[in-house]
N, C-alpha and C positions, 0 to 999 in steps of 0.2 A: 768597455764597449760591448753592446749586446749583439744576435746575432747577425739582429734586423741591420742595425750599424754597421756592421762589419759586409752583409749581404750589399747596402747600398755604396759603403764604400768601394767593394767589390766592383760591381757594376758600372759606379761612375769611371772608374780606373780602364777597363775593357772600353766603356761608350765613348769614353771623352766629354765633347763637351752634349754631344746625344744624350749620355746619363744625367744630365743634370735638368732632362724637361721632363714635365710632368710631376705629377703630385710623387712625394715620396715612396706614397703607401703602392702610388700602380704601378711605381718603376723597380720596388721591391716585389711584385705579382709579377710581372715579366722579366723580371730574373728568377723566380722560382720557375718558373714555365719553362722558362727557356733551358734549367737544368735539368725540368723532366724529361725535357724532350731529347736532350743530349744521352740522357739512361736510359730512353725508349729504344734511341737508334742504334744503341749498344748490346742490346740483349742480343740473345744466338738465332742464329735463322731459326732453328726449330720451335721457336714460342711465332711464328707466321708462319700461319696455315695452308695458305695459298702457297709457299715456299717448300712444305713440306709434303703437298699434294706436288706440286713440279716435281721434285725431287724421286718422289715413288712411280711416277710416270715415267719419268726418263729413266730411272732404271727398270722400269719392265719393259721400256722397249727395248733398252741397250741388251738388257737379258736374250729377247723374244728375236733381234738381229744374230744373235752369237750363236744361239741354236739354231737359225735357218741358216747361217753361215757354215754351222759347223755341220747343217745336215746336208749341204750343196756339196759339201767337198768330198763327203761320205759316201755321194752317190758317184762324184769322176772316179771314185775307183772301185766302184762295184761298177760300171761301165767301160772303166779300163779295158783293148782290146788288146791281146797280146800281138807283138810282132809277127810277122807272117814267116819269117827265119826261123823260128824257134822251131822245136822239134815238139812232139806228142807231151812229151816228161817236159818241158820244159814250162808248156801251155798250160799244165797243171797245175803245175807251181808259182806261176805267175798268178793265175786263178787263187788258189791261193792265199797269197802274197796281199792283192791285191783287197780278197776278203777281209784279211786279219786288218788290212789298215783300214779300210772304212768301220769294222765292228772297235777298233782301239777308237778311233776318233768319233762316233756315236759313243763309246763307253766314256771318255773326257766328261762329257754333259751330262751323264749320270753318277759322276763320282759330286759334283756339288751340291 
């Protein structure tokens, strides 16, 4: 059996009695087709371009949101007010405090 043979037996087997209309020769062309098209749908997202431009979009936004997030948060505590209890030494230290965590979490987004 060759492989044409084997390809329309193929075919009629999946069609039924569908694979049995048509000229041999076209119903072996739209089984080849229909098997490229199955290896088309297969391939990795990154051989689609449109796919691969989405994909670099959304992470430069996702990026470009994490550093305003991370620069929003950076600021509640360089605006942090200290308690009004607190004493002189204590206000200083909270200053401080306060510094070290916004300059750690602005340093986060420079360590990647």
């Amino acid at each position: 059996m060759t492989e044409e043979d084997e390809a329309f037996e193929d075919l009629a087997k999946r069609q039924g009695d569908w694979g049995m209309q048509g000229s041999r020769k076209h119903q072996i062309l739209r089984y080849a087709e229909n098997v490229e098209t199955k290896k088309n749908m297969n391939k990795p997202i990154t051989s689609n371009k449109f796919a691969v431009d989405l994909w670099s979009m959304t992470q430069m936004l996702v990026e470009e949101a994490v550093l305003a997030e991370r620069e929003a948060c950076a600021k509640v505590c360089d605006e942090l007010i200290a308690p009004d209890v607190y004493s002189d030494t204590d206000i200083s230290m909270w200053d401080v405090t306060c510094m070290d965590c916004a300059a750690a979490i602005r340093a986060r987004g420079e360590q990647a």
